[in-house]
One Martini backbone bead per residue (centre of mass of N, CA, C, O) as a GRO file, in nm:
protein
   94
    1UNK     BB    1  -1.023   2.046   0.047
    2UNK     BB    2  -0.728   1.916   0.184
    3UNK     BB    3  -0.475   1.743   0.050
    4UNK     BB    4  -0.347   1.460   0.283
    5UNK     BB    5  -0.075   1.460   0.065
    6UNK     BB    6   0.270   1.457   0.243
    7UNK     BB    7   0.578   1.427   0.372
    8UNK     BB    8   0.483   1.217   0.577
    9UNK     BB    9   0.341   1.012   0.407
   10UNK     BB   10   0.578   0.931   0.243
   11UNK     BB   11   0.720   0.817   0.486
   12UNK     BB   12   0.544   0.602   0.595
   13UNK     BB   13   0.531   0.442   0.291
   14UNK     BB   14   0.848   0.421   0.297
   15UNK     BB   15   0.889   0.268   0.577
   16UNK     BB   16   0.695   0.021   0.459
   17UNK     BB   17   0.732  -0.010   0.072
   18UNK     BB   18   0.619   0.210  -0.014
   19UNK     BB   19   0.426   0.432  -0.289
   20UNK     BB   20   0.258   0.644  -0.435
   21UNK     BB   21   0.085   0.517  -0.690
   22UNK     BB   22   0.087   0.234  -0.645
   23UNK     BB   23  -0.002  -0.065  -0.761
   24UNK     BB   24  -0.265  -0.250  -0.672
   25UNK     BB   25  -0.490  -0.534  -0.527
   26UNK     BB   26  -0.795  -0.611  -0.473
   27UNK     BB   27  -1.087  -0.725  -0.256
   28UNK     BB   28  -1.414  -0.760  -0.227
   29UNK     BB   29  -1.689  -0.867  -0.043
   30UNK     BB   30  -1.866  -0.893  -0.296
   31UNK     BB   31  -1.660  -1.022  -0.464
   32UNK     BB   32  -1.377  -1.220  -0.643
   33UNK     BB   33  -1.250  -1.035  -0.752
   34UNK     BB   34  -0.986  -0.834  -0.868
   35UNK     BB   35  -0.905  -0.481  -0.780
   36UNK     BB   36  -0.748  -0.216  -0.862
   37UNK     BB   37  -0.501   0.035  -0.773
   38UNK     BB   38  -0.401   0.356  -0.579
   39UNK     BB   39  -0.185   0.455  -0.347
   40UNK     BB   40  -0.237   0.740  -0.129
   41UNK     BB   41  -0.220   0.643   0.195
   42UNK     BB   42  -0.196   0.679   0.563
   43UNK     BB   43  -0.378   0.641   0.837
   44UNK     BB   44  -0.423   0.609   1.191
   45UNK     BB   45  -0.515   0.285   1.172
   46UNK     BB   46  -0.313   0.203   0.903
   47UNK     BB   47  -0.453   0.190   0.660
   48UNK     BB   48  -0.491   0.213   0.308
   49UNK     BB   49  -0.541   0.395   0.104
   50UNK     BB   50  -0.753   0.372  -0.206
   51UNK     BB   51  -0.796   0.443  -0.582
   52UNK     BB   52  -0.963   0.333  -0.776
   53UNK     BB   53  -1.082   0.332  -1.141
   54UNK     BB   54  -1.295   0.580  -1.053
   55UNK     BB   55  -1.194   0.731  -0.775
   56UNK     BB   56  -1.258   0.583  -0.542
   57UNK     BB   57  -1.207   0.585  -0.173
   58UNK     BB   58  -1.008   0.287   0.038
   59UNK     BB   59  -1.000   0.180   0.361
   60UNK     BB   60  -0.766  -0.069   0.384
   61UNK     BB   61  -0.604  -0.378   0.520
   62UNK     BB   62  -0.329  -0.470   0.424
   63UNK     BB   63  -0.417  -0.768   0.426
   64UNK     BB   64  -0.603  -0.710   0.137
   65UNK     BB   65  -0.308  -0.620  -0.020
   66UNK     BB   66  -0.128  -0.602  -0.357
   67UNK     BB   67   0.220  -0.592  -0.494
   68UNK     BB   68   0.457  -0.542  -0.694
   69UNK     BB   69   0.749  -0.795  -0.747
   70UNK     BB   70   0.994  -0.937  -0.714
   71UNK     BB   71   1.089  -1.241  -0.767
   72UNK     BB   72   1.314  -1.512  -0.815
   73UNK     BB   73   1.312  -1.451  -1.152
   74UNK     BB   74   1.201  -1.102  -1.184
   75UNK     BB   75   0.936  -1.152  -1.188
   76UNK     BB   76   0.671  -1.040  -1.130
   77UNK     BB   77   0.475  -1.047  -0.817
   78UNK     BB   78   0.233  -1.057  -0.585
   79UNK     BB   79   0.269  -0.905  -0.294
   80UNK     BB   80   0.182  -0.904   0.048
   81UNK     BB   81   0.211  -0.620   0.231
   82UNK     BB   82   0.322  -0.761   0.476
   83UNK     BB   83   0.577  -0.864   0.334
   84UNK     BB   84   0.686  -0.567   0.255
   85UNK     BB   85   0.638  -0.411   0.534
   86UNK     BB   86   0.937  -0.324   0.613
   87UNK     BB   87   1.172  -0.214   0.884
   88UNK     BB   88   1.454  -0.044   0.826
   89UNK     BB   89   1.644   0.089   1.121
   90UNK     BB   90   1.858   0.222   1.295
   91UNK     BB   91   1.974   0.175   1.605
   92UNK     BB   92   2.050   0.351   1.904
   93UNK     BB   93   2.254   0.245   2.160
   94UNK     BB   94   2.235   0.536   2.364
   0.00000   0.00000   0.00000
């Protein structure tokens, strides 16, 4: 089987604040714990493929992925791939 992983792939990580290999952290529906991953790619239907530690691959809805980012006073701090997810793209007049 043919890997996933191409540069358009990679493309649309970058433009919604991700990178493949950065480490999330998700809960499972039968789970109450946090259990880390690394973010694979994105599907057609929006979900984030993620690869538990184990090498599972999973693929779950942003809303349900938490990823490190800098804080109010630059410590790392969990946060929901929604609030990360921004598209800067500036858009053309005519």
């Amino acid at each position: 089987m043919a890997p996933k992983f191409t540069t358009d792939q990679a493309d649309v990580l970058r433009s919604i604040g991700l990178v493949a290999g950065e480490e999330v952290r998700f809960r499972r529906a039968d789970r109450g714990r946090w259990q880390s991953g690394r973010i694979s790619c994105v599907e057609r239907d929006g979900s984030i493929t993620v690869h538990d530690s184990h090498g599972a691959a999973r693929s779950l809805r942003p809303e349900k992925l938490e990823v490190l980012r800098p804080g109010k006073r630059r410590k790392p701090v969990w946060t929901p791939v929604t609030e990360v997810a921004v598209t800067w793209e500036q858009l053309t007049l005519f």
